[in-house]
MARSE-317246 format. One record per residue: residue in three letters; x, y, z of N, C-alpha, C in turn. Coordinates in Angstrom, 1 decimal. Each point is the difference from the previous one (the first is absolute). Example, Ala and Ser with C-alpha at 12.3 -4.5 7.8 and 13.67 -1.06 7.14 Angstrom:
  code    n_px    n_py    n_pz   ca_px   ca_py   ca_pz    c_px    c_py    c_pz
   ala    13.2    -5.7     7.8    -0.9     1.2     0.0     0.9     1.2     0.0
   ser    -0.4     1.1    -0.7     0.9     1.1     0.0    -0.8     1.1     0.8
This chain:
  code    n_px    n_py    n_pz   ca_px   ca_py   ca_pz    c_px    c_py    c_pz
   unk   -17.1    -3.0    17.4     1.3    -0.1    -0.8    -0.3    -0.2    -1.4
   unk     0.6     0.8    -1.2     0.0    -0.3    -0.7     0.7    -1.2    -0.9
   unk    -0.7    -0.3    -1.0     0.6    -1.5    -0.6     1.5     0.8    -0.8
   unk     0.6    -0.5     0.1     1.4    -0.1    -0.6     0.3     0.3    -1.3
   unk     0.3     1.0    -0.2     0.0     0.4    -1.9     1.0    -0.7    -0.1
   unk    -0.3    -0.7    -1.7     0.9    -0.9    -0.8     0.6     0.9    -1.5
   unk     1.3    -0.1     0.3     0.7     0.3    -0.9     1.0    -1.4    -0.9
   unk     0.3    -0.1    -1.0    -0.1    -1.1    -1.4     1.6    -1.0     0.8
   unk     0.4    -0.6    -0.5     0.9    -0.8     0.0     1.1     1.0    -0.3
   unk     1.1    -0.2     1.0     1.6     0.6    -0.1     0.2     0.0    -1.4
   unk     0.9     1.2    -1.0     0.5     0.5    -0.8     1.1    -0.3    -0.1
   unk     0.4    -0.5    -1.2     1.5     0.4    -0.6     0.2     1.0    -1.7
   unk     1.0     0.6     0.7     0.1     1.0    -1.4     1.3     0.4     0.0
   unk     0.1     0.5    -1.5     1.9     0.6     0.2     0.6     1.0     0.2
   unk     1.1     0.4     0.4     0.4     0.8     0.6    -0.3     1.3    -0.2
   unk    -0.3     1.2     0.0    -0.5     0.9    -0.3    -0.9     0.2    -0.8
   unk    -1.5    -1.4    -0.1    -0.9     0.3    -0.5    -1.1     0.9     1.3
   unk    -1.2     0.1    -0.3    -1.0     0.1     0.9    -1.4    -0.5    -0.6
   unk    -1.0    -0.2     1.0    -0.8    -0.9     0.4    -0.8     0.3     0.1
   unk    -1.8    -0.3    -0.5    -1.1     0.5     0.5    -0.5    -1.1     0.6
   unk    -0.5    -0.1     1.5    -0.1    -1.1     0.9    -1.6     0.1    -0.4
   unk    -0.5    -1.3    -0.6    -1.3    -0.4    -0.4    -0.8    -0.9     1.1
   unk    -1.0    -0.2     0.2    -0.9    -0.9     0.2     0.2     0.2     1.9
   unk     0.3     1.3     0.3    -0.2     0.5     1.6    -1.7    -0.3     0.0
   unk     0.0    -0.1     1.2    -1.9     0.2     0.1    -0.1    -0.5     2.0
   unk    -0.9     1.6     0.1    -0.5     0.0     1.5    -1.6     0.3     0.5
   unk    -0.1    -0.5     0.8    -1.8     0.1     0.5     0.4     1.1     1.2
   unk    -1.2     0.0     0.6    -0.2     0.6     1.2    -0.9     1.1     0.0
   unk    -0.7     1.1     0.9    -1.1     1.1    -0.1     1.0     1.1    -0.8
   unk    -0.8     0.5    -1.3     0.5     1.0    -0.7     0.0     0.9     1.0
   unk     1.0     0.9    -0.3     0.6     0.3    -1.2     1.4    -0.9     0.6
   unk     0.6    -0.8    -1.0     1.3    -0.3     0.7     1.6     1.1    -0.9
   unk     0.4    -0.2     0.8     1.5     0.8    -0.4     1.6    -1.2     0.0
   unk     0.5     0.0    -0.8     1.1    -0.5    -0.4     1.5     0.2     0.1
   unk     0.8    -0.7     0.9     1.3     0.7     0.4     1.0    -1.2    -0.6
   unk     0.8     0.3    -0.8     0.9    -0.8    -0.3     2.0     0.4     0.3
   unk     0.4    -1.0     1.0     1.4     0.5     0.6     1.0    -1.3    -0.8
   unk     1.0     0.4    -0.1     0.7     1.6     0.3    -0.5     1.2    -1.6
   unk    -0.3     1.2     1.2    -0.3     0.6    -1.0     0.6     0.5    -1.4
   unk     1.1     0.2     0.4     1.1     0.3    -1.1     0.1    -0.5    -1.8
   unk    -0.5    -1.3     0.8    -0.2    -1.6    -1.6    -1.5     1.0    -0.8
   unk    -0.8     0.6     0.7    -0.9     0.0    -1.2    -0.2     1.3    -0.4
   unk    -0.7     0.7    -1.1    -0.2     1.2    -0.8    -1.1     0.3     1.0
   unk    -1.4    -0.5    -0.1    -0.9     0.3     1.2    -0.2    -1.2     1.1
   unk     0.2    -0.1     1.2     0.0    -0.9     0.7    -1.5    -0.3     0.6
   unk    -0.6     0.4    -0.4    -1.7     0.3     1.0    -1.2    -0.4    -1.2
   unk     0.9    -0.9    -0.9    -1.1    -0.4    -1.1    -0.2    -1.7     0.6
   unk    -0.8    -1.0    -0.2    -0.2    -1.0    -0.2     1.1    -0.9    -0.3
   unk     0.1     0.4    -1.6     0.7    -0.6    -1.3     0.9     1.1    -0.3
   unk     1.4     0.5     0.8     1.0     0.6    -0.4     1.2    -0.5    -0.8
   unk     0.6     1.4    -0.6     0.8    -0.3    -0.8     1.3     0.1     0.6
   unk     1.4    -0.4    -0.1     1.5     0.0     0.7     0.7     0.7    -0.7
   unk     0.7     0.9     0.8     1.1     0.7    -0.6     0.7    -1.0    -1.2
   unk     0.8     0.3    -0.5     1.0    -1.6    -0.7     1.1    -0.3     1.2
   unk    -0.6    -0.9     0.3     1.0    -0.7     1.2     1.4    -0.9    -0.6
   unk     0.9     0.4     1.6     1.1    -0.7    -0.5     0.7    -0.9     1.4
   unk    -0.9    -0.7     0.9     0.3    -0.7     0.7    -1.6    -1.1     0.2
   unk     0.1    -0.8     0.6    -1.1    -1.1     0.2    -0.8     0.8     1.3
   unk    -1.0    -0.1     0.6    -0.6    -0.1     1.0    -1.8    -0.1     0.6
   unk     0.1     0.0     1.4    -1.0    -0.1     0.5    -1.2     1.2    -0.1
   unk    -1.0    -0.2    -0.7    -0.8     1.5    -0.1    -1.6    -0.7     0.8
   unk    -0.4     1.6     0.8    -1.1    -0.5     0.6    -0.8     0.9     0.0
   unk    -1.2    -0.7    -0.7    -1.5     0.9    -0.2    -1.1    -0.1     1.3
   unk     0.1     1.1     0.8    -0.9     0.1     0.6    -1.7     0.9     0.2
   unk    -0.6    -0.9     0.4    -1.4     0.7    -0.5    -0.8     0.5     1.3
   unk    -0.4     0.9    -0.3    -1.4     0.9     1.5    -1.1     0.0    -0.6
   unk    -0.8    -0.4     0.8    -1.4     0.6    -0.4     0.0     0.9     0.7
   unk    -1.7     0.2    -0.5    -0.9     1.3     0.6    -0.3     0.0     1.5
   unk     0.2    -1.0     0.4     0.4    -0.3     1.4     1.1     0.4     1.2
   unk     1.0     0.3    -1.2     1.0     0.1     0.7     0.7    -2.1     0.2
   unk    -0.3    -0.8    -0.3     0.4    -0.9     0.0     1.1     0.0    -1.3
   unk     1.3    -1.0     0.7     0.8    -0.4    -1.3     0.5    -1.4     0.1
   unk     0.6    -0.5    -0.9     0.8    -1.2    -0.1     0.5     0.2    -1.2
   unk     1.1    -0.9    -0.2     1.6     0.1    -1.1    -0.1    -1.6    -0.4
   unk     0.7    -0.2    -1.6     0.3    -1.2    -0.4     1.2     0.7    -0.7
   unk     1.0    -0.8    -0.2     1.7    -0.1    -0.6     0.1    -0.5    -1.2
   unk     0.6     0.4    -0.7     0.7    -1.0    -1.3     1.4     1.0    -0.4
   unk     0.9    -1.2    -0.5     1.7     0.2    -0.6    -0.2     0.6    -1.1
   unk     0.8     0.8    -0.4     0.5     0.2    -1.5     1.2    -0.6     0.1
   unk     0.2    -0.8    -1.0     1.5    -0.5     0.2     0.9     0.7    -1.2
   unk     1.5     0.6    -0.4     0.4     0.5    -1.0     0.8    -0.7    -0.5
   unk    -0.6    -0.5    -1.2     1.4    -1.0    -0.7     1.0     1.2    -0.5
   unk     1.4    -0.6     0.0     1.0     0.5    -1.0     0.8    -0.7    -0.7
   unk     0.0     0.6    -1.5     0.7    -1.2    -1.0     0.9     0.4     0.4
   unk     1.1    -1.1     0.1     1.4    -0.1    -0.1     0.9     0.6    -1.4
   unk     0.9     1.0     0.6     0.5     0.6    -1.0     1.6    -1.2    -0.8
   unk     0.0     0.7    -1.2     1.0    -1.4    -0.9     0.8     1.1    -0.3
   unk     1.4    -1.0     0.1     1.0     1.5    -0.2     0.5    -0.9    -1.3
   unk     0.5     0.9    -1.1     0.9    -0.6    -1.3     0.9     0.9    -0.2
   unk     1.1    -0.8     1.2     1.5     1.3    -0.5     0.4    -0.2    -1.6
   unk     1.0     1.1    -0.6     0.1    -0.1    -1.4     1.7     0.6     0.8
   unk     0.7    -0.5    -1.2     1.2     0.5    -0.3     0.3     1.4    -0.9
């Protein structure tokens, strides 16, 4: 079994920014390969250190890793999405 790839502490960002997820890092017998779900959230999803569409809800993203073995294991982390609160100033 492989050891468990670590991906950084849960994210917060604002609402239609995007994100390059830093400080991923996995072992195991090269060559390993990189799957990050849901696919949709990233530009390439099969990198390490991917980058996110500009998201516009919070959620659960999961990088999973294979070696050359054919072995794999997954670690999770949140994006959370703040939203400023909009100010209304009616006028006469």
């Amino acid at each position: 079994m492989n050891p468990l790839p670590t991906v950084n502490a849960d994210l917060t960002i604002p609402y239609g920014a995007s994100v390059t997820i830093s400080g991923a890092s996995a072992s195991g017998i090269e060559p390993l390969s990189y799957f990050w779900s849901p696919l949709s959230a990233f530009i390439d999803n099969t990198l390490l250190n991917p980058t996110t569409i500009n998201l516009t809800e919070s959620a659960i993203y999961t990088l999973t890793v294979t070696d050359g073995n054919g072995c794999s294991n997954e670690d999770q982390m949140e994006i959370i999405i703040t939203v400023e609160e909009l100010s209304v100033n009616p006028t006469a």
